[in-house]
LUMRO-560037 format. One record per residue: residue number from 1; residue in one letter; y, z, x of N, C-alpha, C, O in turn. Coordinates in steps of 0.02 Angstrom, whole numbers, plus 50000, padded with zeros to 5 digits. Layout:
% residues N
{NUM; "A"; {Y; Z; X}; {Y; Z; X}; {Y; Z; X}; {Y; Z; X}}
...
This chain:
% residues 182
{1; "X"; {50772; 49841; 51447}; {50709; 49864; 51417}; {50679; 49805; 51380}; {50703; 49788; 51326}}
{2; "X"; {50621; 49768; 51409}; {50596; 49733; 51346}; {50583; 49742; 51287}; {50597; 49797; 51263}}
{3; "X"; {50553; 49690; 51246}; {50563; 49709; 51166}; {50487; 49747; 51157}; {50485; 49790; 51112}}
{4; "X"; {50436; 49736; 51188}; {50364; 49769; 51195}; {50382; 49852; 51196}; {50371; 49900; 51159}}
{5; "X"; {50414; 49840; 51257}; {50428; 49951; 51256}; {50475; 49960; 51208}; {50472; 50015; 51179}}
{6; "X"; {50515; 49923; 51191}; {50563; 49959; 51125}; {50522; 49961; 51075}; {50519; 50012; 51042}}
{7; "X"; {50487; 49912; 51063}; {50417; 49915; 50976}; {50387; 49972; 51002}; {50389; 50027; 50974}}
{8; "X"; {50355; 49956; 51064}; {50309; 50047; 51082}; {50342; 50093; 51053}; {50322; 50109; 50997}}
{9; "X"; {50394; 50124; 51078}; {50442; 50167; 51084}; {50449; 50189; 51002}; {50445; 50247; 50983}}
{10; "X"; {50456; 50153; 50976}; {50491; 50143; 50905}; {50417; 50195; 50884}; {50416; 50256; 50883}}
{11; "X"; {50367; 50154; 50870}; {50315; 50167; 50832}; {50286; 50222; 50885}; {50231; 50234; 50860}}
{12; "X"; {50290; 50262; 50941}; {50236; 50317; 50971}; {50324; 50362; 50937}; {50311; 50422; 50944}}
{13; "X"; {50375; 50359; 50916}; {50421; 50401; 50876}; {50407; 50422; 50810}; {50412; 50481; 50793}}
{14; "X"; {50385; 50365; 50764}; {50353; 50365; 50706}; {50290; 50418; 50727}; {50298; 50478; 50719}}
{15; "X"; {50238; 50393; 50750}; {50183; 50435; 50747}; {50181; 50499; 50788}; {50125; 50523; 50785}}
{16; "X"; {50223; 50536; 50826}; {50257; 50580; 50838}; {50280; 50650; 50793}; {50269; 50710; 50801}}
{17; "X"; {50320; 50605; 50736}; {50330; 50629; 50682}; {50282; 50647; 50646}; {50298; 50673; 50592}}
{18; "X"; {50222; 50639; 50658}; {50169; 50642; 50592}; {50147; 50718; 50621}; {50143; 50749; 50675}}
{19; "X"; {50134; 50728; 50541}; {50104; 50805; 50547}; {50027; 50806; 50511}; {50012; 50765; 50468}}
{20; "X"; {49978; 50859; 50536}; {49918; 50853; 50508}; {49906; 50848; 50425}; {49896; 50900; 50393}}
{21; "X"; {49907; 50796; 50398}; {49858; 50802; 50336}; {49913; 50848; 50284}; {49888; 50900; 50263}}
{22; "X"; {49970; 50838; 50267}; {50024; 50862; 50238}; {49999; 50835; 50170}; {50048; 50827; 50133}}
{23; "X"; {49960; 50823; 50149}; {49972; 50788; 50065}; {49928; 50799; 50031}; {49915; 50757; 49987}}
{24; "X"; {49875; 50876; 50039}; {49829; 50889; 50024}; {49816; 50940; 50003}; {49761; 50966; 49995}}
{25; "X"; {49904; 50971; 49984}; {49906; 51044; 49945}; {49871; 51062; 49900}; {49866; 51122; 49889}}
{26; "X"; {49837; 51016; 49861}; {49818; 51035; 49790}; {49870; 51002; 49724}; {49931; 51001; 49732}}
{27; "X"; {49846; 50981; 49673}; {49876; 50960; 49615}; {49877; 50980; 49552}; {49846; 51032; 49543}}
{28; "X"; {49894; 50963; 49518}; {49907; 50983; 49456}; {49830; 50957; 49412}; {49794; 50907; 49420}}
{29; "X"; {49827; 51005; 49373}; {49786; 50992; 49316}; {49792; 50947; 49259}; {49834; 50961; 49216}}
{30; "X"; {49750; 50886; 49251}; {49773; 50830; 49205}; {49791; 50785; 49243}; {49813; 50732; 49221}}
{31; "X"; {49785; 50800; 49311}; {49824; 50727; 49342}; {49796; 50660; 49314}; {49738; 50647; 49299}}
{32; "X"; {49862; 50617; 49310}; {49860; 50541; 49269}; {49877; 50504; 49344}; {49871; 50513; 49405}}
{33; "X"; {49906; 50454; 49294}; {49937; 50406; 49335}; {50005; 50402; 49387}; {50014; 50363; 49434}}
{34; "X"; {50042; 50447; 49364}; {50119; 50474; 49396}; {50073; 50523; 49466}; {50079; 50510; 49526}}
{35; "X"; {50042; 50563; 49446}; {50023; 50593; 49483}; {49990; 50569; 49542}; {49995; 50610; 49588}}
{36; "X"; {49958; 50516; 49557}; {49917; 50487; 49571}; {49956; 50445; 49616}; {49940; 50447; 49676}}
{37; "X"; {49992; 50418; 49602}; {50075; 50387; 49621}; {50135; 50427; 49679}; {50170; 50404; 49724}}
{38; "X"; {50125; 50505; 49648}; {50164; 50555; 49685}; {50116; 50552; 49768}; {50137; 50531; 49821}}
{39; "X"; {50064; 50575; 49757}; {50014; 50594; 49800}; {50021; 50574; 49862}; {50040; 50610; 49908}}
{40; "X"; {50004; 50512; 49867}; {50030; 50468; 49955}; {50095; 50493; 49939}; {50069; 50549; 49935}}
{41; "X"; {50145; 50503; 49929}; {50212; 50535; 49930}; {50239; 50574; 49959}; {50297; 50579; 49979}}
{42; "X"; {50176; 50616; 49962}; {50199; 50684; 49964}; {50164; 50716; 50024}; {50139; 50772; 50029}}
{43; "X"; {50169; 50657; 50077}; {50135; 50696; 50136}; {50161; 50646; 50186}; {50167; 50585; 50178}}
{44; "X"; {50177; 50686; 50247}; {50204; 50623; 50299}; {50155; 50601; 50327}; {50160; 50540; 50338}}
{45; "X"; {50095; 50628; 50347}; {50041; 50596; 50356}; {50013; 50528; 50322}; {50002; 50480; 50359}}
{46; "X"; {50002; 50523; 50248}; {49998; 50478; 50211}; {50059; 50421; 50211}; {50050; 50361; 50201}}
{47; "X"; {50123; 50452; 50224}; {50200; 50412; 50219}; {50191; 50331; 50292}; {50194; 50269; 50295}}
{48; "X"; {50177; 50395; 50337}; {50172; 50379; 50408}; {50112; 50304; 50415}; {50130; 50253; 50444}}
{49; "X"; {50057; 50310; 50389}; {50005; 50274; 50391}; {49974; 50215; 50345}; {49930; 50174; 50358}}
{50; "X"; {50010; 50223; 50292}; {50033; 50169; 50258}; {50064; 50115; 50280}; {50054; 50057; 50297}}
{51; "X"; {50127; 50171; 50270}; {50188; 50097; 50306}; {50158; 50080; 50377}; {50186; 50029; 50398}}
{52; "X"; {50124; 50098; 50410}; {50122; 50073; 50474}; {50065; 50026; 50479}; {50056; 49982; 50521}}
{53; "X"; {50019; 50048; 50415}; {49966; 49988; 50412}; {50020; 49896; 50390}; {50004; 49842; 50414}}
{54; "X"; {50072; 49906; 50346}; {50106; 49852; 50334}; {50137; 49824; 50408}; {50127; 49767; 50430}}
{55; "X"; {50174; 49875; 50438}; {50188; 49838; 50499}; {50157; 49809; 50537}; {50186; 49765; 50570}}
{56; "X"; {50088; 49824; 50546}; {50008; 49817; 50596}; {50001; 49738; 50577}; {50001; 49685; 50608}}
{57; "X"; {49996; 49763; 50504}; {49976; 49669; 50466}; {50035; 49615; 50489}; {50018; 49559; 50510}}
{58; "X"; {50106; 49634; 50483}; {50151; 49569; 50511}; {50135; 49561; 50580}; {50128; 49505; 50602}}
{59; "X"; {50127; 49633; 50631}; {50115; 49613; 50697}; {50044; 49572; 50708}; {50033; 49542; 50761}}
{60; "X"; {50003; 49575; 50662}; {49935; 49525; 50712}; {49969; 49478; 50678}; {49957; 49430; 50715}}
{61; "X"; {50018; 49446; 50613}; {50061; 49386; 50586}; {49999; 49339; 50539}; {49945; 49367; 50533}}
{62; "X"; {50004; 49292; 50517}; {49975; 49243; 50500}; {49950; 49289; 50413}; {49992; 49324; 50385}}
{63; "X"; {49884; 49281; 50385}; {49853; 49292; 50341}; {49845; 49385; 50337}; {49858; 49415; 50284}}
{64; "X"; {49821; 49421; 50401}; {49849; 49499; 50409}; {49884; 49515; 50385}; {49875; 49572; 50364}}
{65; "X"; {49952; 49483; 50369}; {49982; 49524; 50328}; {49987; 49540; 50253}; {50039; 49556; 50225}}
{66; "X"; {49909; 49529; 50215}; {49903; 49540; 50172}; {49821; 49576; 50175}; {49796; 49623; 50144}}
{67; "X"; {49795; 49527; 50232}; {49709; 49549; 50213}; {49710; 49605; 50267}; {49655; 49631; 50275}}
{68; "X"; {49763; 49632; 50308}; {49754; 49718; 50333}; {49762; 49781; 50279}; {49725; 49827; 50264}}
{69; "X"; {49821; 49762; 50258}; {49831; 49813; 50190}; {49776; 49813; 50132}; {49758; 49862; 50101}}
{70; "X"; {49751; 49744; 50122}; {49720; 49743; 50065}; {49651; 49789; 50095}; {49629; 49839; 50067}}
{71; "X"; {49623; 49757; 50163}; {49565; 49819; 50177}; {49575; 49866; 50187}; {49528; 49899; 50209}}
{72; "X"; {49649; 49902; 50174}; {49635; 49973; 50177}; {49637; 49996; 50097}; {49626; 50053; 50076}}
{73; "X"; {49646; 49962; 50073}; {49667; 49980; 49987}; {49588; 49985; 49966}; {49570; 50039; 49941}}
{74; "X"; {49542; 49935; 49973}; {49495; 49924; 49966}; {49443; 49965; 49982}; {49394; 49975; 49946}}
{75; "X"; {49459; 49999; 50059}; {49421; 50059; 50085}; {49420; 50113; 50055}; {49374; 50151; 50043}}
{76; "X"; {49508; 50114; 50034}; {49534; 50189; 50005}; {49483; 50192; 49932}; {49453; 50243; 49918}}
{77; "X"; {49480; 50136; 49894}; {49448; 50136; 49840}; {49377; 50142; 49854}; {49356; 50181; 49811}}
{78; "X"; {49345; 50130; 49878}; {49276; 50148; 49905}; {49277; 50216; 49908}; {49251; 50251; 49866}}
{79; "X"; {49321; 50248; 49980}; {49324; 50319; 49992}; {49314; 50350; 49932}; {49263; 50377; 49910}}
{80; "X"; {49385; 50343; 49903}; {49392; 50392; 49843}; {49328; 50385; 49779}; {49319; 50423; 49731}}
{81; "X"; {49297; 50336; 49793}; {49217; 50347; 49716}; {49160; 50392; 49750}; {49125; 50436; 49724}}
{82; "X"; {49162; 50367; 49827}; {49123; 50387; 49885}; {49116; 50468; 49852}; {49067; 50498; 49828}}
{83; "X"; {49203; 50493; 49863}; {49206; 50584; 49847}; {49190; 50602; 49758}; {49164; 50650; 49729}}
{84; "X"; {49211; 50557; 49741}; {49186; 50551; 49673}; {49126; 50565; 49656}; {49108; 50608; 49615}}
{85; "X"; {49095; 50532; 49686}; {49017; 50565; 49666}; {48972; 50602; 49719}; {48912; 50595; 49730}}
{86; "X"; {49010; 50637; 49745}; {48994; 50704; 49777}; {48961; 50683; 49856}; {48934; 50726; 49890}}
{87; "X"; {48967; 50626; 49875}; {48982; 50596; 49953}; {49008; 50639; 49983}; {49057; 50664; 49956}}
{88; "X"; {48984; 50670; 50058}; {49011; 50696; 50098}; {49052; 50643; 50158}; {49042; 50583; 50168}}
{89; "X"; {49076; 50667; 50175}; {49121; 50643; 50250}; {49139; 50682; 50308}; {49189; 50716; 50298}}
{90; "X"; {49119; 50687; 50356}; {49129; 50749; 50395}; {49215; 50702; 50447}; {49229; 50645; 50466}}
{91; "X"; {49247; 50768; 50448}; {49305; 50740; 50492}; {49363; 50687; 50468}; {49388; 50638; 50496}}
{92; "X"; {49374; 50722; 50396}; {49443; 50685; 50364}; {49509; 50679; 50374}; {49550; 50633; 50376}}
{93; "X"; {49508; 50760; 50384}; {49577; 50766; 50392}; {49587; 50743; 50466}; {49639; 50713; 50481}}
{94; "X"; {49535; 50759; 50517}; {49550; 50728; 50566}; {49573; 50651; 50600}; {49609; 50634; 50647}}
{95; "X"; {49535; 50617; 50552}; {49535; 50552; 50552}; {49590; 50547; 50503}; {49634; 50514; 50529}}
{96; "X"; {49604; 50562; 50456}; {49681; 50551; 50427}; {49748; 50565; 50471}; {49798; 50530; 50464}}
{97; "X"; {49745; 50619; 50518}; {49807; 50636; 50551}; {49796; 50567; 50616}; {49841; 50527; 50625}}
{98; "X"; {49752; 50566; 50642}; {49725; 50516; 50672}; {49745; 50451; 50669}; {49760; 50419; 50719}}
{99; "X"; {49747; 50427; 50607}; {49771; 50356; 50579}; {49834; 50355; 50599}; {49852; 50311; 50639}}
{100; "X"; {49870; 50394; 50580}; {49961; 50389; 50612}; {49975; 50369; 50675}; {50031; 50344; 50685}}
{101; "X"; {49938; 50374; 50716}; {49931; 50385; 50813}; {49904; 50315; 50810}; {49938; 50268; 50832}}
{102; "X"; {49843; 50304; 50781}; {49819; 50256; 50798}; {49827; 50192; 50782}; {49810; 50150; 50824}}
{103; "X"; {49852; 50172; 50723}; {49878; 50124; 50679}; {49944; 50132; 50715}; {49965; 50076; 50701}}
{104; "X"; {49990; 50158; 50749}; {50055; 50142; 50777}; {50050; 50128; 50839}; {50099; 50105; 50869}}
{105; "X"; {50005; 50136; 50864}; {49960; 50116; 50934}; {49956; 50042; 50938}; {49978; 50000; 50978}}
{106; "X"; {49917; 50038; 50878}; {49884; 49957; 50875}; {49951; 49905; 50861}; {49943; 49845; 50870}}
{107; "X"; {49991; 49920; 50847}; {50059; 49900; 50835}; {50074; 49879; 50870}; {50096; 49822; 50862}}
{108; "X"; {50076; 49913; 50943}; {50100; 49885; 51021}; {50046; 49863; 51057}; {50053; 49847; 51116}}
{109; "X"; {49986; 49859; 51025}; {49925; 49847; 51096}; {49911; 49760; 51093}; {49891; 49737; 51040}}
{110; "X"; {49919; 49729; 51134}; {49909; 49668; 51115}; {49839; 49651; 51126}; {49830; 49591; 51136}}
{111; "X"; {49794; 49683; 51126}; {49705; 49680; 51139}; {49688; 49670; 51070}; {49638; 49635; 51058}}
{112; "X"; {49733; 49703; 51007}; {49748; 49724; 50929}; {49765; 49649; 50879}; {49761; 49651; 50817}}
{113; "X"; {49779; 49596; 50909}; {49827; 49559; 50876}; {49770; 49509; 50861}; {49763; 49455; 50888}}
{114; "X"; {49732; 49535; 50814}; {49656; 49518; 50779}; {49660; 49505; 50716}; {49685; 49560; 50705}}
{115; "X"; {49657; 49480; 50662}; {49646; 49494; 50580}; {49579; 49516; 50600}; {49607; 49530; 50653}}
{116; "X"; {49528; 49530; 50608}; {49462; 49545; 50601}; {49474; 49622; 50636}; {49455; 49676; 50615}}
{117; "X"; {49498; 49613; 50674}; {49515; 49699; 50718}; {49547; 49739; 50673}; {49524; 49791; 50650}}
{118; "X"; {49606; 49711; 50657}; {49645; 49735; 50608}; {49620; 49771; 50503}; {49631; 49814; 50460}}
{119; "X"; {49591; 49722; 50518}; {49554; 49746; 50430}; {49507; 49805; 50457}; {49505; 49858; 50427}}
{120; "X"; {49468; 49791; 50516}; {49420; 49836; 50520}; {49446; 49892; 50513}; {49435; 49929; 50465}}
{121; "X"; {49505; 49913; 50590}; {49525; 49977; 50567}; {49575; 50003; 50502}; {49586; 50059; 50479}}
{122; "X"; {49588; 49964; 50492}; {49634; 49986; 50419}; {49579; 50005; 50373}; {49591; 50054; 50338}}
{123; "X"; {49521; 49977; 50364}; {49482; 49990; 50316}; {49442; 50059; 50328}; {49427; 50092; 50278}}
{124; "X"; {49422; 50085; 50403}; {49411; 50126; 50420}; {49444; 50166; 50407}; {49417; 50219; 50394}}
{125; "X"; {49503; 50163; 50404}; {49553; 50241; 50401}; {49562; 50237; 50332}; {49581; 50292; 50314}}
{126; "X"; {49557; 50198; 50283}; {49575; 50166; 50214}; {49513; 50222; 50184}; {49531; 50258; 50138}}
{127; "X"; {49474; 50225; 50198}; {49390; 50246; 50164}; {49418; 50318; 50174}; {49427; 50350; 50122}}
{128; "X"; {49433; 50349; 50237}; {49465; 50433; 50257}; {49520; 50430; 50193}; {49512; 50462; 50141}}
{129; "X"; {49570; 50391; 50205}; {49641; 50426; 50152}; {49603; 50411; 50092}; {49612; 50465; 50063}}
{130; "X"; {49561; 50371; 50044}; {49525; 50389; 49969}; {49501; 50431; 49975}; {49517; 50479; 49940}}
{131; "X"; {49446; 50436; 50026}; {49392; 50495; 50020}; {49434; 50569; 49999}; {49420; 50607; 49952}}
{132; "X"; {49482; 50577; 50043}; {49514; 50640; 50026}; {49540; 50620; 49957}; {49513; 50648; 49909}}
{133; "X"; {49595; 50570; 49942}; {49609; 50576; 49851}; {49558; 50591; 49830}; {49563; 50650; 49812}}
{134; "X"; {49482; 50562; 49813}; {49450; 50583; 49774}; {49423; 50655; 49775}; {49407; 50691; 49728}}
{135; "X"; {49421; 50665; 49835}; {49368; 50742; 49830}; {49417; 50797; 49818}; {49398; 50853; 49804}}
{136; "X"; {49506; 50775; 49826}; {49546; 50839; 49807}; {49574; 50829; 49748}; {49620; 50870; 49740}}
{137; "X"; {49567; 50789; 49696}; {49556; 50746; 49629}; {49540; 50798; 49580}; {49480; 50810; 49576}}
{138; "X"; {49587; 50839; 49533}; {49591; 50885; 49503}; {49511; 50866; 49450}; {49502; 50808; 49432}}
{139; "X"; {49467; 50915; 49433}; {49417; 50904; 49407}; {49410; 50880; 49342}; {49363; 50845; 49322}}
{140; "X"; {49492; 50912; 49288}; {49496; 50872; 49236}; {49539; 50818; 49226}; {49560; 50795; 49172}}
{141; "X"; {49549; 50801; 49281}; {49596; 50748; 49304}; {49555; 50670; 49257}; {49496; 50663; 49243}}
{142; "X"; {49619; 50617; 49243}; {49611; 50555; 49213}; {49583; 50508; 49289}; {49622; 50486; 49332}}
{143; "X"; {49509; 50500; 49290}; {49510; 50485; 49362}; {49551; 50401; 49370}; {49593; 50376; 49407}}
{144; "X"; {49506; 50379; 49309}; {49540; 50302; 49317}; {49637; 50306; 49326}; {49667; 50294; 49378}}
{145; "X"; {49661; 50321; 49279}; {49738; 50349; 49269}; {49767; 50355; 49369}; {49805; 50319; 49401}}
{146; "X"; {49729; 50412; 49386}; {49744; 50433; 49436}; {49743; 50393; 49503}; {49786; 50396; 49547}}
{147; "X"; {49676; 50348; 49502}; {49648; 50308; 49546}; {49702; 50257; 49537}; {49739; 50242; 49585}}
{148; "X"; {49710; 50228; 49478}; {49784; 50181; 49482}; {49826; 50197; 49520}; {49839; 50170; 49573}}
{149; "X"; {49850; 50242; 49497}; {49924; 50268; 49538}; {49921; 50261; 49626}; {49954; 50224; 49661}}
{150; "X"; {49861; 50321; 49649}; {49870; 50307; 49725}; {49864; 50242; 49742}; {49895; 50218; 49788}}
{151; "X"; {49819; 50206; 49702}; {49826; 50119; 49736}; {49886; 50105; 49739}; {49910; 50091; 49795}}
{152; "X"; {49935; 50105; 49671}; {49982; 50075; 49665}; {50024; 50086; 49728}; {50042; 50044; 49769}}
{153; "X"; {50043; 50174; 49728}; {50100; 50188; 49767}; {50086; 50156; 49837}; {50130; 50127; 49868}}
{154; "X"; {50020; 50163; 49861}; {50002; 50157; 49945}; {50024; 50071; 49945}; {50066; 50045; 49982}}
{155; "X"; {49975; 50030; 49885}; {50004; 49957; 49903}; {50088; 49957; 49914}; {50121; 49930; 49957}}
{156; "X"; {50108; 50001; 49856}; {50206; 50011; 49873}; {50215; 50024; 49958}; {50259; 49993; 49988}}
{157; "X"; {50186; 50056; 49983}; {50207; 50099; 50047}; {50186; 50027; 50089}; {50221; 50004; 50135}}
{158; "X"; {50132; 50000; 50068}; {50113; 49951; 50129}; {50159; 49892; 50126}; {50164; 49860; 50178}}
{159; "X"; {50194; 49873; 50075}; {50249; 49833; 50065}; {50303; 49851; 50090}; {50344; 49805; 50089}}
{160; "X"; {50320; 49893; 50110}; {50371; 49948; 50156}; {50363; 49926; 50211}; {50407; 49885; 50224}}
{161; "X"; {50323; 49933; 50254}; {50269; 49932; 50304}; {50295; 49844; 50319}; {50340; 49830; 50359}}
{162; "X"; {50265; 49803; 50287}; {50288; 49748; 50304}; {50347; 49709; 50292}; {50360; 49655; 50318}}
{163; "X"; {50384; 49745; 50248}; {50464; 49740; 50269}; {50506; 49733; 50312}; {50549; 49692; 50326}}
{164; "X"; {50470; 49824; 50348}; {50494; 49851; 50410}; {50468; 49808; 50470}; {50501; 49786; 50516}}
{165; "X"; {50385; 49801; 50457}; {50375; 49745; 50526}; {50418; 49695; 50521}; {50453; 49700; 50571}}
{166; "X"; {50442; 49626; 50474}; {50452; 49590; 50474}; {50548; 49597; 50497}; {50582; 49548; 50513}}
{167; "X"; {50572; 49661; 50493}; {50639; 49662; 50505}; {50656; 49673; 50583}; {50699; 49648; 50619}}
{168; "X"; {50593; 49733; 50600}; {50581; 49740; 50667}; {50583; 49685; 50712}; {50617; 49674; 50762}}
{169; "X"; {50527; 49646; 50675}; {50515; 49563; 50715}; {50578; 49521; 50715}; {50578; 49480; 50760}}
{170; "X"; {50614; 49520; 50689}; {50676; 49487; 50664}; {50722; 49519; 50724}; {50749; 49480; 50763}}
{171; "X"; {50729; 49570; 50730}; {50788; 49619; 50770}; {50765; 49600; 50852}; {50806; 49578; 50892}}
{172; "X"; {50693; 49613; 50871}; {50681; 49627; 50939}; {50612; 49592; 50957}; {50575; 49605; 51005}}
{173; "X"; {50603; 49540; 50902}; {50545; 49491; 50928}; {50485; 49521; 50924}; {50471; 49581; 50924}}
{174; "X"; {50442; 49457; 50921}; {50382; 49478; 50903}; {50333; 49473; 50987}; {50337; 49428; 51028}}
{175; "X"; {50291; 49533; 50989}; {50269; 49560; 51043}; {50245; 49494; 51079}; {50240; 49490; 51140}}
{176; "X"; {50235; 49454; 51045}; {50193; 49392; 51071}; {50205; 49344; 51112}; {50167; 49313; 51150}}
{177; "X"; {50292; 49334; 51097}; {50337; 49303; 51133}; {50354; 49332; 51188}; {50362; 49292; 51234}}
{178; "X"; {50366; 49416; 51209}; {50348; 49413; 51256}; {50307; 49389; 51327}; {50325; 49363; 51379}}
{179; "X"; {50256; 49407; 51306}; {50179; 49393; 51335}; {50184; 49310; 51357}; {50155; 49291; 51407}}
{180; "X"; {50219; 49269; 51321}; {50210; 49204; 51335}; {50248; 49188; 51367}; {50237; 49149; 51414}}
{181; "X"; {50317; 49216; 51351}; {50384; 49209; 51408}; {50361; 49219; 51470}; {50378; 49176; 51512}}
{182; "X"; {50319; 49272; 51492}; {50316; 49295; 51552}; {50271; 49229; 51594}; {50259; 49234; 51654}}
């Protein structure tokens, strides 16, 4: 089996696993900063699409693996003021369950192995996962407090993310070497 279909394989398993939009039960009143933190946590959807934006960033390699995550952090923070001040978005949750499939997609597609491709869509799906923090953003909620936290935890998750790419790459090569071997 080459190392291309085992990375496929790996990541259409990951996004497999993902379930619709799991992290959007509703929260607690007063949410701070812990809370805010829990949130990407607490949904495999959010778990799933994170870390896989970190892996995305080691697979295009070079400078991506900081400026993919960072445009989705960046989006997410947009999103979430976007819902903040009463911004609509049609098709969130869709495009949130979405991101899992597609961001583990781009993982294996070598058409993908872009920093400019790469920020785009991370930032695209980045603007969907805030938009929902903010608009499901308890009303007497600490927004700043709160807005910390999901940054924090998701940058945590995307550091995951490129862990895992970079161990992946380590174990079964990077998709690229394929392609050139041949």
């Amino acid at each position: 089996m080459s190392k291309i279909i085992r990375l496929a394989a790996i990541s259409a398993a990951i996004a497999l696993v993902a379930t619709p939009a799991l992290a959007h039960p509703g929260h607690l009143a007063g949410a701070g900063f812990l809370d805010g933190v829990a949130h990407p946590l607490g949904g495999l959807d959010h778990l799933i699409a994170m870390v896989t934006v970190g892996v995305y960033g080691v697979t295009i390699g070079g400078r991506a693996v900081l400026a993919v995550p960072g445009a989705f952090l960046a989006a997410m923070l947009a999103g979430g003021l976007f819902a903040l001040t009463g911004g609509q978005l049609p098709l969130v949750e869709p495009a949130i369950y979405a991101s899992t499939v597609v961001l583990a997609l781009l993982c294996v597609m070598p058409v993908s192995r872009n920093g400019v491709t790469g920020m785009v869509f991370a930032a695209g799906f980045g603007l969907f996962h805030g938009f929902a923090h903010g608009a499901e953003m308890p009303v007497d909620a600490a927004a700043l407090g709160y807005a910390a936290g999901f940054l924090a935890s998701t940058a945590g998750l995307h550091a995951v993310g490129v862990a895992i790419g970079l161990g992946l790459h380590r174990l079964i090569g990077r998709p690229e070497q394929d392609s050139q071997a041949a």
